[in-house]
BAGUMAR-861767 format. One record per residue (C-alpha): x, y, z; residue in one letter; residue number from 1. Coordinates in Angstrom, 2 decimals, m for minus. Example, Ala and Ser with C-alpha at 12.3 -4.5 7.8 and 13.67 -1.06 7.14 Angstrom:
# BAGUMAR-861767
       X       Y       Z residuo num
   12.30   m4.50    7.80       A   1
   13.67   m1.06    7.14       S   2
//
This chain:
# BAGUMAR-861767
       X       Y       Z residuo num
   m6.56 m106.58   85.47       X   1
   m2.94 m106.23   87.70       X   2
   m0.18 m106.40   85.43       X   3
    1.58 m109.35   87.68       X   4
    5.08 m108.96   85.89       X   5
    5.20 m105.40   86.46       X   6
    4.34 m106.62   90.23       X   7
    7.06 m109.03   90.57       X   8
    9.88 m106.87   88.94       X   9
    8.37 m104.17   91.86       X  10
    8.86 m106.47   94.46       X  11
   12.78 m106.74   93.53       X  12
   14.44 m105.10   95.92       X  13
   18.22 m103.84   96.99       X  14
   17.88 m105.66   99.86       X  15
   17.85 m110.32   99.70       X  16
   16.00 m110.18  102.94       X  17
   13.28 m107.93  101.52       X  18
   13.79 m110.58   98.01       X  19
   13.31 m113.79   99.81       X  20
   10.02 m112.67  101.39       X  21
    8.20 m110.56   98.72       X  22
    8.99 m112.60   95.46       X  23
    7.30 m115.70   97.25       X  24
    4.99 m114.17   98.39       X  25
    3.93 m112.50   94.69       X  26
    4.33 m115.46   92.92       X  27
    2.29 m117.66   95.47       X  28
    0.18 m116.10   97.63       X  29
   m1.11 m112.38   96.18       X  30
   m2.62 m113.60   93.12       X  31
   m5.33 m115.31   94.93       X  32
   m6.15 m112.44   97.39       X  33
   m8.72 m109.98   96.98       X  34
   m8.40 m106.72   95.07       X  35
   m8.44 m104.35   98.55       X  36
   m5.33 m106.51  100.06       X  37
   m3.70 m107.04   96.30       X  38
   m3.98 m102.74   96.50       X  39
   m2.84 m102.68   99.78       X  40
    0.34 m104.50   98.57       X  41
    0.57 m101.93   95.95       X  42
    0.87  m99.52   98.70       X  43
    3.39 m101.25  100.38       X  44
    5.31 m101.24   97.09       X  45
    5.76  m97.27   97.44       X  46
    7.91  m97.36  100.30       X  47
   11.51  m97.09  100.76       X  48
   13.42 m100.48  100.90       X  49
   14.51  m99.49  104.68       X  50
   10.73  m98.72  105.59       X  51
    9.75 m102.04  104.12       X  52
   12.85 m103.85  106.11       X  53
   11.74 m102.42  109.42       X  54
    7.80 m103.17  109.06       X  55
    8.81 m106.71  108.02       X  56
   11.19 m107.21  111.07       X  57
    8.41 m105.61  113.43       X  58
   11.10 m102.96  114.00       X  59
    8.87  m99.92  113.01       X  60
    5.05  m99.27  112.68       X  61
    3.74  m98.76  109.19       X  62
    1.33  m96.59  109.81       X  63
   m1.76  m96.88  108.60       X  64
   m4.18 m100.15  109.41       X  65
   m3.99 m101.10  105.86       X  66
   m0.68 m101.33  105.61       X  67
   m0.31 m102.95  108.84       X  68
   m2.94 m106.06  107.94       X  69
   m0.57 m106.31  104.86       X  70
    2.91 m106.34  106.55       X  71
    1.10 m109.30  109.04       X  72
    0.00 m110.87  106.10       X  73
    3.40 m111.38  104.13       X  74
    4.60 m111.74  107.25       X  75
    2.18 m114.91  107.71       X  76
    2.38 m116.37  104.05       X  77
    6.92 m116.16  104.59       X  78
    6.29 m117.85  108.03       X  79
    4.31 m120.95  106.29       X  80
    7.56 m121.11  103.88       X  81
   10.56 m121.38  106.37       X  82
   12.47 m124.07  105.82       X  83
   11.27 m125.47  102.56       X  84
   13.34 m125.47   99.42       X  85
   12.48 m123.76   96.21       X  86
   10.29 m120.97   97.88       X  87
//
């Protein structure tokens, strides 16, 4: 149904600290979430690369409630990852 390369190049952003938490968390962790938080993602995916930056670092509000359970989530999945090579 979701075109998961289209996805993954989507995640690629300017920015390596936006990179080093979305491409994990594509390849591991979104294709086994439900289609409402795989959308929300999509959502997310629609912002600016700034925007993105500052709802990642907690540094600005993202707005709606959707948006905000999926910021908390990636935020979640990259904290499980810290430290570990090859993710």
């Amino acid at each position: 149904m979701y075109n998961w390369g289209k996805i993954k190049w989507q995640s690629r952003r300017g920015m390596r600290e936006l990179d080093l938490m979305l491409l994990p968390f594509v390849e591991h962790d979104l294709p086994g979430m439900p289609d409402p938080e795989i959308e929300a993602y999509l959502d997310l995916l629609g912002a600016s690369d700034l925007e993105l930056f500052r709802w990642l670092h907690g540094t600005a509000d993202p707005g709606t409630d959707s948006r905000r359970h999926m910021v908390e989530v990636i935020r979640a999945c990259h904290a499980t990852r810290m430290g570990k090579e090859g993710v």
